[in-house]
LOFIKE-653791 format. One record per residue (C-alpha): x, y, z; residue in three letters. Coordinates in Angstrom, 3 decimals. Each point is the difference from the previous one (the first is absolute). Layout:
N
NODE        c1        c2        c3   aa
NODE         X         Y         Z  ALA
...
***
This chain:
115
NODE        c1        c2        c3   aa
NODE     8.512   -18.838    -3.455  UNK
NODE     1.448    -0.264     3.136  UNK
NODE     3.529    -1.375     0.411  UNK
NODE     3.091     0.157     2.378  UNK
NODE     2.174     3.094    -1.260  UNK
NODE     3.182    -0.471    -0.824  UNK
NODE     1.150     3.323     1.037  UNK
NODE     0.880    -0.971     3.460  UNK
NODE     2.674    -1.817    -1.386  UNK
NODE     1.163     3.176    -2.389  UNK
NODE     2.326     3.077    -0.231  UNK
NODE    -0.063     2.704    -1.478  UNK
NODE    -3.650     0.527    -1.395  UNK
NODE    -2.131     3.521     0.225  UNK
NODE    -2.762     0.561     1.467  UNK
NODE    -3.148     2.440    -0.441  UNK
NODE    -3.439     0.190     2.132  UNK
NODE    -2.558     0.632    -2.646  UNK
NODE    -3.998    -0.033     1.390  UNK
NODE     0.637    -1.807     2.608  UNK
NODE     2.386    -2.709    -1.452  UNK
NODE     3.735    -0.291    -0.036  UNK
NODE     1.649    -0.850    -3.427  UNK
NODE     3.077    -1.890     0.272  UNK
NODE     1.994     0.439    -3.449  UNK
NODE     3.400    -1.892    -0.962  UNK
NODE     3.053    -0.774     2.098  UNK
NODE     2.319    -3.060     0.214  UNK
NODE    -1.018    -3.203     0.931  UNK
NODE     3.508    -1.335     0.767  UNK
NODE     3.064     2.029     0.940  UNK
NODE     2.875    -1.906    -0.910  UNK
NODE     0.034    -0.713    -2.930  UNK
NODE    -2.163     3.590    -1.110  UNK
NODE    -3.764    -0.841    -1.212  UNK
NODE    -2.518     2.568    -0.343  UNK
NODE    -3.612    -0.541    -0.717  UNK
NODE    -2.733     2.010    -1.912  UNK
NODE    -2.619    -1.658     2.241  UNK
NODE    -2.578     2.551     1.651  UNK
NODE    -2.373    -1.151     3.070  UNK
NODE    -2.396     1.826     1.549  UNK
NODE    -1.407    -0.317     4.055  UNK
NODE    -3.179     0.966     1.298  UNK
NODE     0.208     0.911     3.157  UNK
NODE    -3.819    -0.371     1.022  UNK
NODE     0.353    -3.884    -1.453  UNK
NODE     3.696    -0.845     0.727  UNK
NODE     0.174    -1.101    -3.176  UNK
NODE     2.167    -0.098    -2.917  UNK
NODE    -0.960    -0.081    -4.013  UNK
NODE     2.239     0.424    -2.736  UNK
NODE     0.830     2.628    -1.928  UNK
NODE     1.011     0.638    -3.548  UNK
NODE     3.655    -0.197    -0.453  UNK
NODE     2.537     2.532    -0.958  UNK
NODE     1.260    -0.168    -3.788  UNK
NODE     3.718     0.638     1.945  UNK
NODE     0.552    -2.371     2.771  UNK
NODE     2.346     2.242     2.289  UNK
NODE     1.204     0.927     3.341  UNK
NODE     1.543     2.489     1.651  UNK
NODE    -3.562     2.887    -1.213  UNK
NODE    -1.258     2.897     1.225  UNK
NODE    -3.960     0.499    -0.667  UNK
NODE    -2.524     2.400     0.908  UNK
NODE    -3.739     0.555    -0.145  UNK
NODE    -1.675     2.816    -2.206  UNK
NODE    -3.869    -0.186    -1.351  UNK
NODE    -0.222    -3.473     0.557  UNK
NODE     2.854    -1.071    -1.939  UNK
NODE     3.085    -1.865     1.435  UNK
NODE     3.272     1.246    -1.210  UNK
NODE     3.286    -2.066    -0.258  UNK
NODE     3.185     1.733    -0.249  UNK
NODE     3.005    -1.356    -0.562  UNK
NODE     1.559    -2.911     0.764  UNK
NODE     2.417    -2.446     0.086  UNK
NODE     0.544    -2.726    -2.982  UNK
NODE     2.627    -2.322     0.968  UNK
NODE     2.405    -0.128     2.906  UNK
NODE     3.336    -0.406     0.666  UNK
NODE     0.907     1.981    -2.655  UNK
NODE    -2.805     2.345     0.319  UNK
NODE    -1.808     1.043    -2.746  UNK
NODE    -3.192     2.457     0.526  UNK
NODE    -2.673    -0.392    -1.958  UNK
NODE    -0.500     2.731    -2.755  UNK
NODE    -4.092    -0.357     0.369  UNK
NODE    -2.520     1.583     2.045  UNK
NODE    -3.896    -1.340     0.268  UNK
NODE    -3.419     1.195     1.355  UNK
NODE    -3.221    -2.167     0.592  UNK
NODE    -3.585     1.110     0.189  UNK
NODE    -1.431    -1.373     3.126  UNK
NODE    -3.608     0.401    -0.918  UNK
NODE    -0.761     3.282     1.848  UNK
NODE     0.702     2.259    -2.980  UNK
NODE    -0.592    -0.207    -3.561  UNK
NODE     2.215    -0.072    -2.621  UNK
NODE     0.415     2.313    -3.246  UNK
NODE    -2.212    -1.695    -1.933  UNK
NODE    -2.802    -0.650     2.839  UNK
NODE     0.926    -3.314     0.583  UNK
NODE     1.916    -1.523     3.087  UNK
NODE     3.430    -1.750    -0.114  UNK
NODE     0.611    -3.748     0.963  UNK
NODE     3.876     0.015    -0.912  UNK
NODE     2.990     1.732     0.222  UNK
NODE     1.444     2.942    -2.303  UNK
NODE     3.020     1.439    -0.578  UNK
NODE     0.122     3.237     0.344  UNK
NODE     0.931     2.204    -2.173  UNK
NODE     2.606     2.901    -0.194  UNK
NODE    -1.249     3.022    -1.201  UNK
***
């Protein structure tokens, strides 16, 4: 699916280079008044193209996320703004280049879970 990205028009997002793709997650679409997204797109580079990814189950802005095994991590995050209010949640996604617990791969987002 190729389409025109909205991200050039957004704020706020993260972003994470996983096999040769960069993963655009959340953000705001509009500043004033506050609106965050859950969308995720993905470019490839080689095609300069865009495809869709699954969506958060937290729109929010205002992340941090990192890489580890394959798996994108979201951290944090704002809720609602002005007043602010962070978001109590955290969530990881499989990407497809590990395997999960029970030997199957991930297509959505999970919370995860304090131990």
């Amino acid at each position: 699916m190729d389409f025109k990205s909205r991200y050039a028009y957004s704020l706020n997002t993260s972003v994470d280079a996983i096999d040769g793709n960069i993963y655009v997650v959340g953000g705001e679409t509009t500043f004033f008044p506050f609106t965050k997204t859950s969308k995720v797109e993905i470019y490839d580079p080689k095609t300069d193209t865009w495809d869709k990814g699954t969506d958060l189950r937290n729109a929010r802005a205002y992340h941090v996320s990192e890489v580890v095994d394959g798996k994108i991590y979201i951290i944090g995050g704002v809720d609602d703004c002005p007043p602010v209010i962070m978001l109590p949640t955290d969530e990881v996604f499989d990407t497809g280049l590990s395997v999960s617990s029970q030997g199957k791969l991930s297509n959505t987002w999970e919370n995860l879970k304090a131990k």
